[in-house]
C-alpha positions as CSV (number, residue, x, y, z in Angstrom):
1,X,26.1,6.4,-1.3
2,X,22.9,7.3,0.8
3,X,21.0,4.5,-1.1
4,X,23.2,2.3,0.3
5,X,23.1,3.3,3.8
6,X,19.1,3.4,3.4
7,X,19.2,0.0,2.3
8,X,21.2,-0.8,5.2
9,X,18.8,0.6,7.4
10,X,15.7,-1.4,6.4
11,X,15.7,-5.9,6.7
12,X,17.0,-7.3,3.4
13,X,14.4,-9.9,3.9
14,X,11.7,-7.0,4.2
15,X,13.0,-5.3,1.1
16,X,13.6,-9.1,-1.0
17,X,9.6,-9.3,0.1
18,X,8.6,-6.2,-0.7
19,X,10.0,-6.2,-3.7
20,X,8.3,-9.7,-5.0
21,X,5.4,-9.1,-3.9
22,X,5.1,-6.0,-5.7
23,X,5.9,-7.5,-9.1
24,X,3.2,-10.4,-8.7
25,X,1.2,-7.6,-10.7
26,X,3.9,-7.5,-13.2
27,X,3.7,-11.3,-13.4
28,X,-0.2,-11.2,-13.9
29,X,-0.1,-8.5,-16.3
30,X,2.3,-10.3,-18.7
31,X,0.7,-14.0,-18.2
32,X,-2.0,-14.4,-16.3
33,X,-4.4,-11.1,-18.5
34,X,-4.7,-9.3,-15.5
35,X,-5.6,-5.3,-17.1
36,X,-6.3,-1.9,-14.8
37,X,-9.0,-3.0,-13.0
38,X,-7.1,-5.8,-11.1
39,X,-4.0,-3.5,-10.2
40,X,-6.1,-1.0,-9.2
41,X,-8.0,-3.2,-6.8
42,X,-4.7,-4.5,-5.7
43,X,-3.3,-1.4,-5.1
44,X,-7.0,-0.4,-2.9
45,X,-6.6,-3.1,-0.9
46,X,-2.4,-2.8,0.1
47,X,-3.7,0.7,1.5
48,X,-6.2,-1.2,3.6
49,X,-3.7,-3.5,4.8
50,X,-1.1,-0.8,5.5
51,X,-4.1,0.7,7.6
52,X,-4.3,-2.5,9.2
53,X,-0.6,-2.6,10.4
54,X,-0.5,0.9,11.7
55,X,-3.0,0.3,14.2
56,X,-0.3,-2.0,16.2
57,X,2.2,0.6,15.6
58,X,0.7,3.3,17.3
59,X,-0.1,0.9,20.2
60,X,3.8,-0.2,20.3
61,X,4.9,3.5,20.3
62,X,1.7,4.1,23.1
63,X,3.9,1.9,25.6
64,X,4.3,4.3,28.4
65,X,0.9,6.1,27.6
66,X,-1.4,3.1,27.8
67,X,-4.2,5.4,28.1
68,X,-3.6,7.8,25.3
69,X,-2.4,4.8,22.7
70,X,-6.2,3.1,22.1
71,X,-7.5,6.7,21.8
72,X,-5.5,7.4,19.2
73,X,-5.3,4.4,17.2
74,X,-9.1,4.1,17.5
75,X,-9.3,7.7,16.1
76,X,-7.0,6.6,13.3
77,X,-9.1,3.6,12.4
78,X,-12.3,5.4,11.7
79,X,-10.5,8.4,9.8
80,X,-8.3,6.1,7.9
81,X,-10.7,3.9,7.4
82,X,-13.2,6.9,6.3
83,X,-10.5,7.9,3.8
84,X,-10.0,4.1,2.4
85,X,-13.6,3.3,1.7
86,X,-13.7,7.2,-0.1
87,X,-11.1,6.3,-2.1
88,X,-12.2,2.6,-2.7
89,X,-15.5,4.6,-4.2
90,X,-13.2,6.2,-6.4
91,X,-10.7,3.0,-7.6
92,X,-14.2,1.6,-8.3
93,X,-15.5,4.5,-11.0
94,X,-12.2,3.8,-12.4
95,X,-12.8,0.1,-12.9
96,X,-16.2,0.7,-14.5
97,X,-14.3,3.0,-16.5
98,X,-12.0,0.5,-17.6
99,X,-14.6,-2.9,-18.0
100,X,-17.8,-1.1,-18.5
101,X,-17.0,2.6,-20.3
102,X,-17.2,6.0,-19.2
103,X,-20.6,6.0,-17.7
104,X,-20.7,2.1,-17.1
105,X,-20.5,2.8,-13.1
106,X,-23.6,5.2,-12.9
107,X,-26.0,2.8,-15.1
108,X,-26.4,-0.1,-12.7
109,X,-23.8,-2.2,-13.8
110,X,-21.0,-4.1,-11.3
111,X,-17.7,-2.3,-11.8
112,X,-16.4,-4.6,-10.6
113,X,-17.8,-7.7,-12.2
114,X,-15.6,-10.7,-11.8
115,X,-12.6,-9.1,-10.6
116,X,-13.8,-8.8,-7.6
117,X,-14.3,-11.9,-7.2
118,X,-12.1,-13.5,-8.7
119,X,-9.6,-15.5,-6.6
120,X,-6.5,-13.5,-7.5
121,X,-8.2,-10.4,-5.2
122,X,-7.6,-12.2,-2.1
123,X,-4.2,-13.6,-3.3
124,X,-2.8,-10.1,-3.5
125,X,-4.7,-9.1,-0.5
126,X,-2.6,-12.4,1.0
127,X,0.6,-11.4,-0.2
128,X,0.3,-7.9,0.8
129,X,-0.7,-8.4,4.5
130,X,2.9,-10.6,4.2
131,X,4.8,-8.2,2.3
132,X,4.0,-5.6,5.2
133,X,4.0,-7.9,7.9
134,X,7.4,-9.0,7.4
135,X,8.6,-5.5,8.1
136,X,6.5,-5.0,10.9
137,X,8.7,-7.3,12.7
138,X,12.5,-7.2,11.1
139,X,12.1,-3.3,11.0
140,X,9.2,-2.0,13.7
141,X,9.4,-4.4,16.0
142,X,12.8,-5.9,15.1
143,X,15.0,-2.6,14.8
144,X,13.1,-1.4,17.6
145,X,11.7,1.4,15.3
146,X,8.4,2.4,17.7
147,X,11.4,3.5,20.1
148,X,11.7,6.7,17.9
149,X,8.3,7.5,17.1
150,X,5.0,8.8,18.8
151,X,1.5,8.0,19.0
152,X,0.9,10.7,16.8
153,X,3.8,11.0,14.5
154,X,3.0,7.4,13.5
155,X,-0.9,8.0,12.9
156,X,-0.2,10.3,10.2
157,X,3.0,8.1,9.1
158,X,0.8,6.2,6.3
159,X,-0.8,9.4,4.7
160,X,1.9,10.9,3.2
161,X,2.9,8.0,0.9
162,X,-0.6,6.7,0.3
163,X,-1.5,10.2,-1.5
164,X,1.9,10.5,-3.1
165,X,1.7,7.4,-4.6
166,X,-1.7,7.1,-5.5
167,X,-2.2,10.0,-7.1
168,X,0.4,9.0,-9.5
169,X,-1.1,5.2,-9.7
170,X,-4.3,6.8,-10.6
171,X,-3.4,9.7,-13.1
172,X,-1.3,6.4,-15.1
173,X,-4.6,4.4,-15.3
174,X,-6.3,7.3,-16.4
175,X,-3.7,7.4,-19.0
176,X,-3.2,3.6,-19.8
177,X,-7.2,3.3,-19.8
178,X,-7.4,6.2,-22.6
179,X,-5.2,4.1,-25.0
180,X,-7.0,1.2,-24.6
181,X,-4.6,-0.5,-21.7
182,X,-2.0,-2.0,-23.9
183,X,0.1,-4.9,-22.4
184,X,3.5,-2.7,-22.2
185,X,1.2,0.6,-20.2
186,X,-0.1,-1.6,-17.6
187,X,3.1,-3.6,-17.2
188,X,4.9,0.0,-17.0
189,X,2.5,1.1,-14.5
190,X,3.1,-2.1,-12.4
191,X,6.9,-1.2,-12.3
192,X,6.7,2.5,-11.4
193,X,4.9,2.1,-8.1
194,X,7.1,-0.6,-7.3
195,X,10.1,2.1,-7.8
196,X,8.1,5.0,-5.9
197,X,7.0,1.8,-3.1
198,X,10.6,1.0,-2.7
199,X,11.6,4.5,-2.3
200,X,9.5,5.8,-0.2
201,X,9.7,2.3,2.2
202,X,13.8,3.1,2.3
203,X,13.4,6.7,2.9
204,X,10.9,5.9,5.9
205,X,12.9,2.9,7.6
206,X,16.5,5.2,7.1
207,X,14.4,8.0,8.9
208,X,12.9,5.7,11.8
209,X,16.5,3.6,12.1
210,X,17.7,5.7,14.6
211,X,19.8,4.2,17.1
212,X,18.6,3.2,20.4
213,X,19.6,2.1,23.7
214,X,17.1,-1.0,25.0
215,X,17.3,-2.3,28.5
């Protein structure tokens, strides 16, 4: 019952797009060879993008403190973005671990190689700047969600679900790299955070669908 009135409180269209684009991965996985370095590189780069997309959310919930909004979101962009690149360092010992073995990062070799750039990387960074920008406008903007936040409130929104979820991303490719990243891990992997995404975008949108009076 309180699924139901969650997913009544976010955009079908933004949960039908969230949704899809979140099992591209699983698509690649089963028949295009993508392995653990790709998802995780995916995965990097959706936290940049949700970055991204916060920075016009604090600004929308700044409208009647113009001052105090840029402030803020320029503060967030530099700490966020501090926090992305740390953790980008750390998706990429990972992939070395997974193309290149366990020391392949620290001996001068790309850990990246041709993942990153492969033309796939900026597909998914494509699709996820979509995925997310469709609910910026059916459920921020649309819903009139920035009514019911703050400045603040929303700067910290992203951090809670970005450690959540990535700590459990990353202790799963730690565990699908030690078996040797068999087909079934990876594609398991690919549908968990979709589950754990999907959750935690319901639980945030039934939390910030509040209603409102607009003039």
């Amino acid at each position: 019952m309180a699924r139901a009135r969650a997913l009544r409180d976010s955009n079908p269209l933004a949960v039908a797009v969230l949704v899809a684009v979140n099992l591209v991965p699983l698509v690649g996985v089963l028949f295009w060879g993508w392995d653990v370095a790709t998802i995780l590189i995916a995965y990097w780069l959706e936290n940049g993008v949700i970055g991204l997309i916060n920075i016009p959310k604090i600004m929308l919930a700044a409208r009647d403190t113009p001052v105090i909004g840029p402030v803020i979101a320029g503060f967030f962009a530099l700490h966020y973005g501090g926090f992305w690149i740390g953790h980008g360092i750390f998706v990429f010992v990972i992939v070395g671990m997974a193309t290149r073995g366990a020391f392949g990062f620290f001996m001068g070799v790309d850990p990246i190689g041709n993942v990153a750039r492969d033309p796939q990387v900026p597909l998914i960074a494509l699709l996820l700047l979509v995925s997310h920008g469709v609910s910026f406008f059916f459920n921020y903007m649309g819903r009139y969600e920035y009514l019911n936040t703050t400045p603040m409130k929303q700067m910290f929104q992203p951090y809670g679900r970005l450690v959540i979820l990535h700590i459990t991303i990353i202790v799963g490719a730690f565990f699908v790299i030690g078996l040797g990243q068999p087909v079934a891990l990876v594609a398991l992997l690919v549908i968990l955070k979709t589950a754990v995404d999907l959750l935690f975008h319901l639980r945030e949108h039934a939390k910030a669908s509040q209603p409102v009076t607009v003039i």
